[in-house]
C-alpha positions in Angstrom: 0.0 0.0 0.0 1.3 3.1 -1.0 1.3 6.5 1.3 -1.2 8.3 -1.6 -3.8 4.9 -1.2 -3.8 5.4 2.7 -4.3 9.1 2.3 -7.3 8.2 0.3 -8.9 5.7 2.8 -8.1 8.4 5.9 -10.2 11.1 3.4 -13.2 8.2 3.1 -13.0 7.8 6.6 -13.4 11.5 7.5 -15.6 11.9 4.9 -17.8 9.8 7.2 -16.6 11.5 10.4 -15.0 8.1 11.3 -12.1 8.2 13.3 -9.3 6.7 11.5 -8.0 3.8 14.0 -5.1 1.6 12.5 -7.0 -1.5 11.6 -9.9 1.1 9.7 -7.4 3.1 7.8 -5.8 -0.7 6.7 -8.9 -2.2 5.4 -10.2 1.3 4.1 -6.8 1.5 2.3 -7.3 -2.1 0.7 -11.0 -1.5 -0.3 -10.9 2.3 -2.1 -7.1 3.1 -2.0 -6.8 2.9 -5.7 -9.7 4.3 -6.7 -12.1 1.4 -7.6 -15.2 -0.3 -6.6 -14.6 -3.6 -5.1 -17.3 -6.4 -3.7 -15.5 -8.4 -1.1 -16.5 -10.7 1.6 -15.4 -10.4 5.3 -13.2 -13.2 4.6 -11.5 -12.3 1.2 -11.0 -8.9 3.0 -9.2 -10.5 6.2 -7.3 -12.6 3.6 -6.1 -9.6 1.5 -4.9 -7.5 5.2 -3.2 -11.0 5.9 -1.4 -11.0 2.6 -0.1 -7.3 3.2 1.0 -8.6 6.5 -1.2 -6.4 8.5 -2.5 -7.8 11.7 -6.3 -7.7 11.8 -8.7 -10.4 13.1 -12.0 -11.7 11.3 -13.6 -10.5 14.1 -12.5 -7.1 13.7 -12.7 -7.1 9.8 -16.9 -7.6 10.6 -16.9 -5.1 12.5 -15.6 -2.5 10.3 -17.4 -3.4 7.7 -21.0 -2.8 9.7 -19.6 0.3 10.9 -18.5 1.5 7.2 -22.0 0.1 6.0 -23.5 2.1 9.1 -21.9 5.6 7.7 -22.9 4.8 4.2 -19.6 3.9 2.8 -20.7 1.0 2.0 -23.6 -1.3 0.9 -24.1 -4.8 2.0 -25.6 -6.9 -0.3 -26.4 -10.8 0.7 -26.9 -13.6 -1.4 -28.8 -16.9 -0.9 -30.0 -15.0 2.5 -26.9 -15.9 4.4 -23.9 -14.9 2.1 -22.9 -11.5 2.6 -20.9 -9.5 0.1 -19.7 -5.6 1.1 -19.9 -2.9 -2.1 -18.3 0.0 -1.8 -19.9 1.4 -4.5 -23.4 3.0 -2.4 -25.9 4.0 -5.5 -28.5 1.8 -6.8 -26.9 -0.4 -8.9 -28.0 -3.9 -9.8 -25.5 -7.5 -9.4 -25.0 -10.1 -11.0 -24.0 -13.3 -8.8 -21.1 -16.0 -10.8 -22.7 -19.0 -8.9 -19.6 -21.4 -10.4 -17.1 -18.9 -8.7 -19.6 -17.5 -5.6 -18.1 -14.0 -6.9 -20.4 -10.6 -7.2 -19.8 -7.7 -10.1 -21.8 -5.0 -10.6 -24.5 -5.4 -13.8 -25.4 -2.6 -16.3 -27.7 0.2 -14.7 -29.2 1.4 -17.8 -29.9 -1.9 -19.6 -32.7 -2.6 -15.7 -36.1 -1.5 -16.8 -38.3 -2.6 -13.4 -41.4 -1.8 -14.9 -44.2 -1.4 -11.7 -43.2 -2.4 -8.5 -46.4 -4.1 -6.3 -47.7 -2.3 -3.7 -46.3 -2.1 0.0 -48.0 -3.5 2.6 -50.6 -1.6 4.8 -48.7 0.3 7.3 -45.6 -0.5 5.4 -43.3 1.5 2.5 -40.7 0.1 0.2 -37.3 1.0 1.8 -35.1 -0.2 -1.4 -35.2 -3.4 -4.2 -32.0 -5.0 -4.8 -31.6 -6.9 -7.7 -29.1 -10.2 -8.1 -28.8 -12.0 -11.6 -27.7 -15.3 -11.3 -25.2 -16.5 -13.4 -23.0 -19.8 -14.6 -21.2 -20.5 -17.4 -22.5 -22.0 -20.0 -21.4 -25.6 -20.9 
């Protein structure tokens, strides 16, 4: 990691009014530090702070990323209700889903047409819809 990708995960985290402990500013670093949108998992995100050699439990790699989804920094999106994948990319934006390599990407916003969405619930309003396209590789 270089000293210009930590300055941009400190920024991010300010932007947020986070205080930049060592362990945020690491996994802020490896998520936006060069300037692209990534989709990681808790566990490919402890991996990639392992394989920098920065010392950061699982435990603690969870935790950040509720708080960072908390702020808005990020979005959490889960698959097959109990598969979590973390986007740092916040707008509405569909996914598709690789099912032969469990991997997440983002999906073409302007090729989605929802046409009508049904109605809430009585004493209910629609908060968000996330969409998830399923994919595999064709044979």
């Amino acid at each position: 990691m270089t000293q210009t990708q930590q300055e941009t995960g400190i920024r991010w985290l300010a932007g947020a009014g986070l205080r930049p402990t060592r362990q945020r500013v690491t996994l802020a670093t490896l998520l936006i530090g060069d300037g692209q949108h990534r989709h990681v998992t808790a566990e490919s995100l402890f991996e990639s702070a392992k394989a920098e050699g920065e010392a950061v439990s699982l435990a603690t790699v969870y935790n950040t990323l509720r708080a960072f989804c908390d702020v808005g920094l990020m979005q959490e999106v889960t698959v097959d209700g109990s598969k979590s994948y973390f986007d740092t990319n916040t707008h509405d934006h569909p996914h598709f889903f690789w099912e032969d390599e469990a991997k997440l990407t983002d999906a073409p916003s302007d090729e989605l047409v929802i046409a009508q969405l049904p109605d809430a619930p009585e004493g209910a309003e629609i908060a968000s819809v996330d969409v998830v396209i399923r994919l595999r590789r064709k044979s």
